[in-house]
C-alpha positions as CSV (number, residue, x, y, z in Angstrom):
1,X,2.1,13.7,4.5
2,X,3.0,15.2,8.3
3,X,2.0,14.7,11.5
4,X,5.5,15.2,12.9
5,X,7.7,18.1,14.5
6,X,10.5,19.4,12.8
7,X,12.9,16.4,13.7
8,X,11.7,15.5,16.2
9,X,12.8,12.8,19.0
10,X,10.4,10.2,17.5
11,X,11.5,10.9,14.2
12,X,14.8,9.9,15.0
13,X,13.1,7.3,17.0
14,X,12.2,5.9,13.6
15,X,16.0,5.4,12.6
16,X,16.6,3.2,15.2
17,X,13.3,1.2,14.0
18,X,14.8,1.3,10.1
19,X,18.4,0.2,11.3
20,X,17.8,-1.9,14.2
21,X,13.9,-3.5,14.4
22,X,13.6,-3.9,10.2
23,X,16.3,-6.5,10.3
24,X,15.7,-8.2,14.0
25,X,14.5,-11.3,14.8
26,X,16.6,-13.7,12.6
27,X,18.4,-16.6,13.3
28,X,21.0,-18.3,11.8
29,X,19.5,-22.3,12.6
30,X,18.2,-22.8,8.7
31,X,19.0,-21.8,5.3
32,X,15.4,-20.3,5.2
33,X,16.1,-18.1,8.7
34,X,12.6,-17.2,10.2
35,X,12.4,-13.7,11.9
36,X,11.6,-14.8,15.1
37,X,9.0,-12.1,15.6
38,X,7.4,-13.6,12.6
39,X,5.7,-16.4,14.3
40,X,2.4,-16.5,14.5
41,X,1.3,-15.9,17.8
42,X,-1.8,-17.8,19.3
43,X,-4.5,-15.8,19.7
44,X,-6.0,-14.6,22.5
45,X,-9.8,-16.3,24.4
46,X,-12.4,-14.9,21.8
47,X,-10.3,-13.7,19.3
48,X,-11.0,-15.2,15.8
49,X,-10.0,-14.1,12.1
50,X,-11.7,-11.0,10.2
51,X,-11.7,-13.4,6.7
52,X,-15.0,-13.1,5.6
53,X,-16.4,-10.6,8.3
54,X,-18.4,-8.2,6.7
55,X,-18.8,-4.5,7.4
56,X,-22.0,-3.2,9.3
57,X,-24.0,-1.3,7.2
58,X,-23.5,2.6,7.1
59,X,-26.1,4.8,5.8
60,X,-23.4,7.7,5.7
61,X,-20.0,6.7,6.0
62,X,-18.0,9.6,7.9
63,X,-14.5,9.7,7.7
64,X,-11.7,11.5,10.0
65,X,-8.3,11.8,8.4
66,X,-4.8,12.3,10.1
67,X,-1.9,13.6,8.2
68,X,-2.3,16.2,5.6
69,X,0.4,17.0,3.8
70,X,1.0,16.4,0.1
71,X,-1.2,12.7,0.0
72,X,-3.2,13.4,2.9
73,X,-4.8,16.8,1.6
74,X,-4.9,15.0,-2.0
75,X,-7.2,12.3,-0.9
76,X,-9.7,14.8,1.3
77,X,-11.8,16.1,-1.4
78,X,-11.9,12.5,-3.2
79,X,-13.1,11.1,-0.5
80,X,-16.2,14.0,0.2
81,X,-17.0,13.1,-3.3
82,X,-18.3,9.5,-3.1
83,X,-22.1,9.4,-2.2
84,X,-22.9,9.0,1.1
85,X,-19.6,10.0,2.1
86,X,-18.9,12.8,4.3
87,X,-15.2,14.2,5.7
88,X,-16.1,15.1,9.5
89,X,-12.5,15.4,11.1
90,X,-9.2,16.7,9.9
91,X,-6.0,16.4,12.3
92,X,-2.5,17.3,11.0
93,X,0.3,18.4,14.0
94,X,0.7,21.6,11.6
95,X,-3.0,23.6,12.6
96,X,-2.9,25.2,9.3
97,X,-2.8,22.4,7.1
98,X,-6.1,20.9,8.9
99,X,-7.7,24.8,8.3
100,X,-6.4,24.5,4.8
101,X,-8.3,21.0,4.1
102,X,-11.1,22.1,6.2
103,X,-11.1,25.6,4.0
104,X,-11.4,23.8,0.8
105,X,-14.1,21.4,1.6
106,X,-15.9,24.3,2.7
107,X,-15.2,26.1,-0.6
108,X,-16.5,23.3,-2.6
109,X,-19.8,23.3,-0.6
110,X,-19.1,20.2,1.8
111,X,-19.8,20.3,5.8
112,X,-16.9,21.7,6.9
113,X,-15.3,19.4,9.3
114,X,-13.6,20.0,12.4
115,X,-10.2,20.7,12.5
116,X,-7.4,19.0,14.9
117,X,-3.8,19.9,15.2
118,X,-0.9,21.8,17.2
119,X,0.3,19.0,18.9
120,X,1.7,15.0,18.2
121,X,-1.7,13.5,20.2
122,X,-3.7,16.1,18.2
123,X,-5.4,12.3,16.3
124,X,-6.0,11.2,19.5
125,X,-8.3,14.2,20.6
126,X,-9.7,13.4,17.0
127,X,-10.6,9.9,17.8
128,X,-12.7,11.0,21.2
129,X,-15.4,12.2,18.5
130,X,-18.6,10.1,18.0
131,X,-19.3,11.0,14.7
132,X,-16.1,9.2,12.8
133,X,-16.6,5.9,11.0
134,X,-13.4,5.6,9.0
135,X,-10.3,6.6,9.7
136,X,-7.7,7.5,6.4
137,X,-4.2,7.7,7.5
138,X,-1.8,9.7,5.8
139,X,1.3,10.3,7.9
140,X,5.0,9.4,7.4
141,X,5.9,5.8,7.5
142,X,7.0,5.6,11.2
143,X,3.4,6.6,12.6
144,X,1.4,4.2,10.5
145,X,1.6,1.5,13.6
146,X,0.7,3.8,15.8
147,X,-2.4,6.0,14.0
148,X,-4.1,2.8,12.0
149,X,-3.9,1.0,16.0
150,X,-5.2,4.2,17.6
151,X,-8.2,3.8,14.8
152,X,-8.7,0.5,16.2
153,X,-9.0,0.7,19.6
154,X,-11.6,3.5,19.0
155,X,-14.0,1.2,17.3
156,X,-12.9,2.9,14.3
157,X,-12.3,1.1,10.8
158,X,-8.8,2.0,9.3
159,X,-7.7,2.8,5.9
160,X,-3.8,3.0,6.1
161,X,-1.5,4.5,3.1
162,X,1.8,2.6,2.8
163,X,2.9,0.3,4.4
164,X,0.5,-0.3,7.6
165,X,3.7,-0.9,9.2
166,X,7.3,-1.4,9.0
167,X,8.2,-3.7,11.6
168,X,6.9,-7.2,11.7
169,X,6.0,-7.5,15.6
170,X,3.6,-4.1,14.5
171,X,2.3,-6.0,11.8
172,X,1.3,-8.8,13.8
173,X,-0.2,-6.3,16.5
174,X,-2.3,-4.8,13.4
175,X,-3.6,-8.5,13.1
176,X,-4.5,-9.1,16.6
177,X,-5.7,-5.7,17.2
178,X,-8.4,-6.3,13.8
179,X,-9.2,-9.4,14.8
180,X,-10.1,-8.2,18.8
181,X,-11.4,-5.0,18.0
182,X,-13.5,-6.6,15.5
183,X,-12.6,-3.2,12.9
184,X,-10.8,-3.9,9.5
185,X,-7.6,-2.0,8.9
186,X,-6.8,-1.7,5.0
187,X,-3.7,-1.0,3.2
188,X,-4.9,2.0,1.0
189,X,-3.4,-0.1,-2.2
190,X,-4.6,2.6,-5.1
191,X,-3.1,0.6,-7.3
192,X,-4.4,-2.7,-6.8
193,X,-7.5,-1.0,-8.5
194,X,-5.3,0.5,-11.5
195,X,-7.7,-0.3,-14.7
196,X,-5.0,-2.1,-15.9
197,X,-4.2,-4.5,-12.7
198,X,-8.0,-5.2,-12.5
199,X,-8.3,-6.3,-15.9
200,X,-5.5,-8.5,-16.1
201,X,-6.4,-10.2,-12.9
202,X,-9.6,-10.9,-14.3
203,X,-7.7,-12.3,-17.6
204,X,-5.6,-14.3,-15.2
205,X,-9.0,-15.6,-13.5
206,X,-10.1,-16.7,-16.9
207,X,-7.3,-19.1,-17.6
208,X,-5.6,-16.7,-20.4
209,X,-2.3,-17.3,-19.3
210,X,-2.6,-20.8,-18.5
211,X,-1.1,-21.9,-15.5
212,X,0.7,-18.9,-13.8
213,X,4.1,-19.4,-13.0
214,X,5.3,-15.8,-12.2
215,X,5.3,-12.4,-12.0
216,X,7.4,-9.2,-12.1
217,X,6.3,-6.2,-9.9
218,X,7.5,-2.9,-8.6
219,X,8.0,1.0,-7.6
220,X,10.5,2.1,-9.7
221,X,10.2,6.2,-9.5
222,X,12.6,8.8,-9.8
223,X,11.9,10.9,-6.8
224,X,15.5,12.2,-6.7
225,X,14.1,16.0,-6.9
226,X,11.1,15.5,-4.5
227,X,13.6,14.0,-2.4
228,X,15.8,16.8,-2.0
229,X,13.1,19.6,-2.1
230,X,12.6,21.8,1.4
231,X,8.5,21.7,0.8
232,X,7.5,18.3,-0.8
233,X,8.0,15.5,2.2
234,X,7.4,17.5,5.4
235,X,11.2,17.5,7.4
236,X,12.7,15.1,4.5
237,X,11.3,12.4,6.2
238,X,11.5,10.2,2.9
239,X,14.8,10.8,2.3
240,X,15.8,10.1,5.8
241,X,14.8,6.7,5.8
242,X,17.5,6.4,3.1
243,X,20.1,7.1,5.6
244,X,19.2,4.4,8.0
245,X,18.4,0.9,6.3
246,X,19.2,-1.1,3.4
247,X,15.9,-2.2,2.7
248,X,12.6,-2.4,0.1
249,X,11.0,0.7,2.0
250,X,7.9,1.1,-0.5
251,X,7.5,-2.3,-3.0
252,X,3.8,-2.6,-2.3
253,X,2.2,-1.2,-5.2
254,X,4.0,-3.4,-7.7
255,X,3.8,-6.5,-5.0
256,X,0.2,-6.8,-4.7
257,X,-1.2,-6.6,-7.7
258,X,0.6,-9.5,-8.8
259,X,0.2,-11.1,-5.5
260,X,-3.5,-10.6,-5.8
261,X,-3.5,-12.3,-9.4
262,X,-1.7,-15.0,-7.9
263,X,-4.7,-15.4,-5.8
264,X,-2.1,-15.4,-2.6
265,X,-4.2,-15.9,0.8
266,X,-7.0,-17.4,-1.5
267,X,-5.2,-20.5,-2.3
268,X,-1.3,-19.6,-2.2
269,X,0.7,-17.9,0.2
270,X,3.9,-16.3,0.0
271,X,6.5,-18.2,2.1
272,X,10.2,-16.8,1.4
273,X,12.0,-13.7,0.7
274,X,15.3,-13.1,-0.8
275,X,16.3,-9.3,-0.9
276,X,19.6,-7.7,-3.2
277,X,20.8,-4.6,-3.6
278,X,23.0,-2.8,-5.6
279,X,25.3,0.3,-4.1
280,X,23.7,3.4,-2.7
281,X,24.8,6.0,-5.6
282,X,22.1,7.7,-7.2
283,X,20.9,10.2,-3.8
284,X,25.1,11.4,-3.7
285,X,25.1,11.5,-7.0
286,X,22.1,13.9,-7.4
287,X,23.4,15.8,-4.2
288,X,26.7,16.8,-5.6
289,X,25.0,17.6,-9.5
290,X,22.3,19.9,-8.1
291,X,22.2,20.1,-4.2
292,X,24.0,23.4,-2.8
293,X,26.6,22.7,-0.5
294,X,24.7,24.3,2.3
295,X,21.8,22.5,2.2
296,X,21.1,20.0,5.5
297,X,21.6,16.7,3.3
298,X,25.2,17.2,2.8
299,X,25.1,15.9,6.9
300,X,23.5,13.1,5.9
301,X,25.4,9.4,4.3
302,X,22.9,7.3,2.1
303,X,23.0,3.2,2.9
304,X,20.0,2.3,1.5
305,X,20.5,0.8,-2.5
306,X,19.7,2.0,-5.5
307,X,17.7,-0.9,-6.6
308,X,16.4,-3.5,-3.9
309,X,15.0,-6.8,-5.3
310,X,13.2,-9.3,-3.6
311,X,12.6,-12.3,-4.7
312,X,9.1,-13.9,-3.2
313,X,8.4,-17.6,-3.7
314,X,5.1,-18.7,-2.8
315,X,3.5,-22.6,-1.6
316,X,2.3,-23.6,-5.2
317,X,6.1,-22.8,-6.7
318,X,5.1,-19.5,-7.8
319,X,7.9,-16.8,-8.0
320,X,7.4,-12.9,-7.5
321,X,10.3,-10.2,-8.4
322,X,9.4,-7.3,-6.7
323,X,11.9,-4.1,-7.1
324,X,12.3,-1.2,-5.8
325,X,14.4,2.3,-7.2
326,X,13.4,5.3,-6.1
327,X,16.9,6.9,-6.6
328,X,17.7,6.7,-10.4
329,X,17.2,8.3,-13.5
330,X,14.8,6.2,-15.1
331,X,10.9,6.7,-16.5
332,X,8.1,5.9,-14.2
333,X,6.8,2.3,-13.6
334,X,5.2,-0.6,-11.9
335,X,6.5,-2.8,-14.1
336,X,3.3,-5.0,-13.7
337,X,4.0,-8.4,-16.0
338,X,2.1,-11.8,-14.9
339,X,3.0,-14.9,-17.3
340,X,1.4,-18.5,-17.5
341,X,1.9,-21.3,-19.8
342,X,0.2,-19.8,-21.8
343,X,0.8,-16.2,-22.3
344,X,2.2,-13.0,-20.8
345,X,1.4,-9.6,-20.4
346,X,3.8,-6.5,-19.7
347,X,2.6,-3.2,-18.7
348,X,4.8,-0.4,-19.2
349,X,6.0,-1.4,-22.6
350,X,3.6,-0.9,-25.4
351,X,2.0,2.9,-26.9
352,X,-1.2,4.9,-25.9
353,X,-3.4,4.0,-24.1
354,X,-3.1,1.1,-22.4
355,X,1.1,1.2,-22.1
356,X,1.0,-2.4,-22.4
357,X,1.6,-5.2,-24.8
358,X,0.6,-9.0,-24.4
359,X,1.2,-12.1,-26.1
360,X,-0.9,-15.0,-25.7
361,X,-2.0,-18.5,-27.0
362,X,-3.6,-19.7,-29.4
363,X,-4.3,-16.3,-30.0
364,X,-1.3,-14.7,-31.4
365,X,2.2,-16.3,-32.9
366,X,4.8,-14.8,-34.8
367,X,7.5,-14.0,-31.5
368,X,5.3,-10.8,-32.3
369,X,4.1,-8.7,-29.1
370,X,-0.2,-7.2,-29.8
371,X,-2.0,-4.6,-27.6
372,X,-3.2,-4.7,-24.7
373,X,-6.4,-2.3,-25.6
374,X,-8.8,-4.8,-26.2
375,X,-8.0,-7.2,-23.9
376,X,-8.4,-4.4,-21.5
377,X,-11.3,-4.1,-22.8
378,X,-13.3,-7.3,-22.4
379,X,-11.9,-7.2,-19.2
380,X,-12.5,-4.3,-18.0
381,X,-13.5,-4.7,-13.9
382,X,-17.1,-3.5,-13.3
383,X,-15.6,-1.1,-11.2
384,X,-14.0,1.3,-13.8
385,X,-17.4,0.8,-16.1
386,X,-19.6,2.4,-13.3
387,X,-17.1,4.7,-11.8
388,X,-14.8,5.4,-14.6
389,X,-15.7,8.9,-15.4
390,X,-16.6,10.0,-12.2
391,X,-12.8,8.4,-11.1
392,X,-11.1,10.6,-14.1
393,X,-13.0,13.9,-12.4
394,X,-12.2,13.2,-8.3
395,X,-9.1,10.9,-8.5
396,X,-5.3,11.3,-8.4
397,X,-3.0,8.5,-10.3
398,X,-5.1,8.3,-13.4
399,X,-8.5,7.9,-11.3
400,X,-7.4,4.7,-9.6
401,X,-7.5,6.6,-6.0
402,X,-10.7,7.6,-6.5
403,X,-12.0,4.1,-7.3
404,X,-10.6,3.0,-4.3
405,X,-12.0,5.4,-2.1
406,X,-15.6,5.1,-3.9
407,X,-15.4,1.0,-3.6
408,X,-14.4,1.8,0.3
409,X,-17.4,3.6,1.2
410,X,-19.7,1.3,-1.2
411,X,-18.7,-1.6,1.3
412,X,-19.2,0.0,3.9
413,X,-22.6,1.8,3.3
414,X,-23.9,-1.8,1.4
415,X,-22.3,-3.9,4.7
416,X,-20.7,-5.7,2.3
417,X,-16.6,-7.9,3.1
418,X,-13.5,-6.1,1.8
419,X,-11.7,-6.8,-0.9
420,X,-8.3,-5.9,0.7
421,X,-8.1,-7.3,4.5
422,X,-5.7,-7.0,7.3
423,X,-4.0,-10.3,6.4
424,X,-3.4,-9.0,2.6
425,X,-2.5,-5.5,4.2
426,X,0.8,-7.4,6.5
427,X,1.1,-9.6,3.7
428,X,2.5,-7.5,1.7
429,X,4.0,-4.5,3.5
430,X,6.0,-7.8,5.4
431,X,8.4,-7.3,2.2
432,X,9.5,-3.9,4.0
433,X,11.2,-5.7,7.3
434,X,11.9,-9.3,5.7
435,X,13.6,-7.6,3.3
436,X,15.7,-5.9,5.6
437,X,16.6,-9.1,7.4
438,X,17.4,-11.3,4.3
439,X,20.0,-8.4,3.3
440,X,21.4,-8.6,6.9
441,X,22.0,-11.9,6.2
442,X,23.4,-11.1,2.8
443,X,20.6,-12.1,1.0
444,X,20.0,-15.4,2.3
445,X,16.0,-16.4,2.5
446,X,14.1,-15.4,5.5
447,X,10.1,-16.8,5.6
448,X,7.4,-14.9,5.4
449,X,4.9,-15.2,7.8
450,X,1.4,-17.0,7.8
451,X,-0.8,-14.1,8.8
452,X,-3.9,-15.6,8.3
453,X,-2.9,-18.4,10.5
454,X,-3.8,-21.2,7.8
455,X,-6.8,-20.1,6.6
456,X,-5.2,-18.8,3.4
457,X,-5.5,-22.3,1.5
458,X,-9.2,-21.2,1.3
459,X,-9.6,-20.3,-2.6
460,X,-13.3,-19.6,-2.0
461,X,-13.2,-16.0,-0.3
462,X,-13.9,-12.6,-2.2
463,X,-11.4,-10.5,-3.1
464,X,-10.4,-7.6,-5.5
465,X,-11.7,-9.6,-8.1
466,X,-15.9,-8.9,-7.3
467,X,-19.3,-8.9,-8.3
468,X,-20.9,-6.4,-9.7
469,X,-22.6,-4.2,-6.6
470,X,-24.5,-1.4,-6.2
471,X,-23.7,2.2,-4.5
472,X,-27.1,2.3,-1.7
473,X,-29.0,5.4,-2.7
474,X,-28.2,8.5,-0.4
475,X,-31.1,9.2,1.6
């Protein structure tokens, strides 16, 4: 991911945003302090809600993509693999990463498509074109605001890697800006279509676990090396946020998967947040092991904690654990557990292949934990039956990228209403600032906002879990 000088003035920019605008907005009137910023605001004459708006029907869906580094580049070739799907701009601030991506298309016998960079507006040159549905955004953290808006105000739709944003008053512009632009902006959540996730929100849809009373979520990933390498995130810009907030920077793909099995804006709604944290040890510790004493990060002091955990309660009494470690020694996981009254499941856990283990009833007895495999199964979403194989051949993450990408441009091309909207999309990246201000306030609740301005108690809209649909024929 770039799109950003070598530390540049905006980048630094981006720690006052960690340190000051993550944790603003809170006052200390009510032990459930509401960022201030968090309010909905009323909208403006003629603007009304994207819930339920579906797209217009594409016969090609052509996508422009900013940022090209490590995920940017990644996700180019899946997406000139879908049908009807065709890559027609590439803009990274680094030239030669656009005339890398537009090289390898061009290699694999794709249009090549033109090819933005050199400068910080380089997207915005981009988004003059007339020949760019979609816009996929791959750039650091700091510039998701600012790129997935730009998108917008072109007449653009927007697909947004994590988080959309990491303020909430930019969240709330993403909202308005959807909702009078009359574009969708979507959180590119890969793994709210893991195989797994799908299938266990369809069990959760089918009563299996009863009434569901919780769930466990999370990005628990030891990037320690990636971190600290000179190549992998363009100018450290990762690790940097590290050194300026004490915060959940990245709980999103644990978060909505559970959230969306919860059925939360379709009949629930998150409505507090309590963040902890332990001690910021594990980047020092690393440093000192295996980082040479010359190396730029020995300038640098690490706030952030090791393990952040927020604790989400939603209307119906629901409760979400949502963690985040990106700076300890551990195995990878999303942790990815949903329990009911009458049965849970725990991903992560269990052998080959599924990784996870389930228990319910009147199944199963004994205290005794059973596989996952064919649970997974019978429920396997339609998506990973029709696209499955193709996913395994075009897809990062275990295919899951390319499933999203596929389902994307499917709803696009068939004119069909996302699964994931804005109000998900701010939904859940809102755990990045909230979280922020509930540790300013030393882990006291702060309430998450109503994005969908009251039209989450609607249990009837669409959502991840969908009807089988067919890919138009290219043509």
């Amino acid at each position: 991911m770039s799109e950003i000088p070598a530390v540049s003035r905006r980048l630094l920019l981006g720690g006052a945003v960690a340190t000051g605008a993550l944790a603003a907005g809170v006052t200390a009137a009510s032990p459930t302090a509401s960022a201030a910023s968090g309010q909905a605001p009323r909208r403006r004459p003629g603007q009304k809600s994207m819930i339920g708006v579906p797209f217009d029907a594409h016969r090609t869906v052509r996508v422009g993509v900013i940022g090209l580094g490590n995920r940017g580049s990644g996700m180019v070739t899946g997406w000139a693999a879908v049908p009807g799907c065709t890559v027609t701009a590439v803009c990274d601030i680094r030239a030669e990463r656009a005339k890398r991506a537009a090289d390898r298309l061009a290699g694999r016998g794709e249009p090549r498509p033109a090819e933005y960079g050199g400068s910080a507006d380089s997207y915005a040159r981009m988004l003059e074109r007339d020949d760019i549905d979609l816009v996929y955004v791959a750039t650091p953290w700091e510039f998701h605001h600012e790129h997935g808006r730009a998108a917008l105000l072109s007449g653009r739709h927007a697909v947004v890697e994590l988080p959309v944003a990491t303020e909430l008053r930019q969240l709330w512009d993403l909202v308005d800006t959807s909702e009078r632009t009359r574009r969708h902006l979507l959180l590119a959540e890969n793994c709210s279509y893991g195989r797994n996730e799908l299938a266990m929100l369809r069990m959760a849809h089918a009563g299996l676990f009863g009434d569901v009373t919780n769930g466990h979520g999370g990005y628990l990933h030891d990037l320690r090396e990636l971190l600290f390498s000179d190549t992998y995130y363009t100018d450290s810009w990762r690790r940097l946020w590290h050194t300026r907030s004490t915060a959940s920077l990245y709980p999103m793909h644990g978060l909505a998967p559970i959230a969306a099995a919860m059925d939360v804006n379709r009949g629930d709604r998150m409505t507090t947040l309590r963040a902890t944290a332990t001690a910021p040890k594990g980047l020092a510790d690393y440093r000192e092991r295996f980082v040479p004493r010359d190396h730029p990060s020995w300038k640098e002091t690490y706030v952030n904690g090791d393990l952040i955990t927020c604790m989400i309660e939603t209307e119906k009494g629901r409760v979400i654990r949502a963690e985040h470690d990106v700076s300890s020694p551990r195995p990878y996981s999303r942790i990815n557990t949903l329990a009911g009254s009458r049965g849970i499941v725990e991903d992560y856990a269990g052998p080959a292949p599924t990784g996870a283990r389930v228990y319910l009833e009147p199944d199963h007895g004994g205290h005794a934990w059973r596989d996952f495999a064919d649970y997974r199964k019978e429920f396997d979403h339609w998506l990973w039956r029709k696209v499955g194989d193709d996913a395994a051949n075009n897809g990062g993450h275990g295919g899951m990228d390319y499933v999203l990408q596929w389902r994307t441009v499917q709803l696009m091309r068939a004119g069909l209403v996302p699964d994931i909207d804005v109000y998900d999309s701010a939904a859940w990246c809102a755990a990045v600032p909230l979280s922020a201000a509930s540790l300013a306030r030393k882990g006291r609740p702060v309430e998450i906002p109503d994005f969908t301005r009251g039209a989450w108690a609607d249990a009837r809209r669409p959502g991840l879990d969908s009807d089988p649909t067919e890919m138009p024929p290219v043509g």
